[in-house]
C-alpha positions, 0 to 999 in steps of 0.5 A, a space after each residue: 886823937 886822944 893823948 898818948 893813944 897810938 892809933 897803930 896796927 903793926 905786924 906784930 898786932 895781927 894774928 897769925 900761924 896755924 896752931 894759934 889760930 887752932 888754939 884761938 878757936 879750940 879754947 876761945 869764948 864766943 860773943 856775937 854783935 851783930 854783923 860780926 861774931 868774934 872768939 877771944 882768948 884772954 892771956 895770949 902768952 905774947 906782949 900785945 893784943 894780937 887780932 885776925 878778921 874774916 869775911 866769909 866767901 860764902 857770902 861775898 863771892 867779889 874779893 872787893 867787896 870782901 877786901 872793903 869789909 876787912 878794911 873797915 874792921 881793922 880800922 874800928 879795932 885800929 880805933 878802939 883797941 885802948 878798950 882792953 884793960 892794960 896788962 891784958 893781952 888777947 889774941 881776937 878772931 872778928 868774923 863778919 857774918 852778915 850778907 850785906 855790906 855795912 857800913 862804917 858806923 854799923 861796923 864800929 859800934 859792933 866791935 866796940 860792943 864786942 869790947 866792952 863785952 870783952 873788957 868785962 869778961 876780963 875783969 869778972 875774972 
């Protein structure tokens, strides 16, 4: 574990309620690395990143196999969420959108990509 990094998802880190999930999808950017599609929205109006994951029904008819999938996401953000620029603070929808179940290090690597992807999203602005 790396010094002064806490590897934490608290309460107040997940994204929740109506009308800011609304505004998430309403005025959010799009990128995609593959299995997961994510929405952004940078400058959320909150004092820390928050972040909400979705594995479709549609593809993964058992809640297991669903709940694996969330569990897996939410661990590699766990992991890599130090990746947004400090002072910079986004509300982030991770959409699984394969139909096979991947594992761990495929999961991984699409949220880093998707963070990076972020990342210079922020700074070009």
């Amino acid at each position: 574990m790396e010094e002064g990094i806490r590897h934490t998802f608290p309460k107040e880190e997940k994204l929740c309620g109506k009308t800011s999930i609304e505004m998430l999808i309403a005025r959010g950017k799009y990128h995609t690395a593959s299995p997961l599609r994510c929405c952004f929205l940078a400058e959320n109006g909150q004092e820390h990143s928050r972040m909400m994951v979705s594995v479709p029904k549609k593809f993964f008819k058992r809640a297991v196999k669903r709940n694996l999938l969330k569990r897996r996401i939410r661990e590699c953000w766990r992991k890599q969420k130090h990746m947004i620029p400090e002072g910079h603070h986004i509300d982030i929808l991770l959409t699984y959108t394969s139909k096979e179940v991947s594992d761990y290090g495929t999961i991984y690597e699409s949220v880093g990509s998707i963070l990076n992807q972020i990342s210079k999203n922020i700074k070009a602005k």
